[in-house]
N, C-alpha and C positions, 0 to 999 in steps of 0.2 A: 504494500500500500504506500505507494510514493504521495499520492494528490494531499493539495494543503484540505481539511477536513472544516466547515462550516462549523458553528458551537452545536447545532443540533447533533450531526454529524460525531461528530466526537466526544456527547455523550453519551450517545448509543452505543460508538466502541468501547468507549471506559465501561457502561455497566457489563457489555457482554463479557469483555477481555477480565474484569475484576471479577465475576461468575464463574467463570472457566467453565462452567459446565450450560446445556441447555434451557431456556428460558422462551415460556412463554410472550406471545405479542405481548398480554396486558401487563406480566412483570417485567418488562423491558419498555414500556413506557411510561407504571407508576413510579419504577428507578428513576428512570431520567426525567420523569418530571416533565412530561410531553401526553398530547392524546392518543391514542390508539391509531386513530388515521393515520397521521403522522409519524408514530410508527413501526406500522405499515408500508407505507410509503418509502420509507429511508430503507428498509430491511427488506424488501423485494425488489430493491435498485442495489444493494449490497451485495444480495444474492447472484444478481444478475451478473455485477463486476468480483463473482467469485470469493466474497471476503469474509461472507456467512454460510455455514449450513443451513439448511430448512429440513423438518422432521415433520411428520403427522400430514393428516387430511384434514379431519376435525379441527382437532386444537392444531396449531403449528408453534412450533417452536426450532429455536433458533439458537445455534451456535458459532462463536465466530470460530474463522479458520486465523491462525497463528502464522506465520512464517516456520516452514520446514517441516509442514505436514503435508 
């Protein structure tokens, strides 16, 4: 992940990267303190550009990926 990260942006990576482990949409936006849309949004353009997991049908939840996995 080289790009400079927006303040949204980069509290999304801090609550996921500080989890290390999977998280749901809603607990990765009551962490960062953002709505659900929102992100939604940030975390299906993450996924896109490779820097997230995504798990589930139902529920989805989200893991990021690290450098050197």
């Amino acid at each position: 992940m080289k790009e400079k990260l927006n303040p949204i942006e980069s509290k999304i990576i801090t609550v996921l990267v500080q989890n290390g482990d999977y998280m749901t949409t809603a607990q990765i936006a009551k962490e960062a303190k953002i709505s659900w849309n929102t992100a939604i949004n940030y975390l299906t353009a993450f996924h896109k550009k490779g820097w997230v997991e995504k798990a589930g049908d139902t529920v989805i939840s989200w893991r990021a990926i690290l450098e050197g996995e």
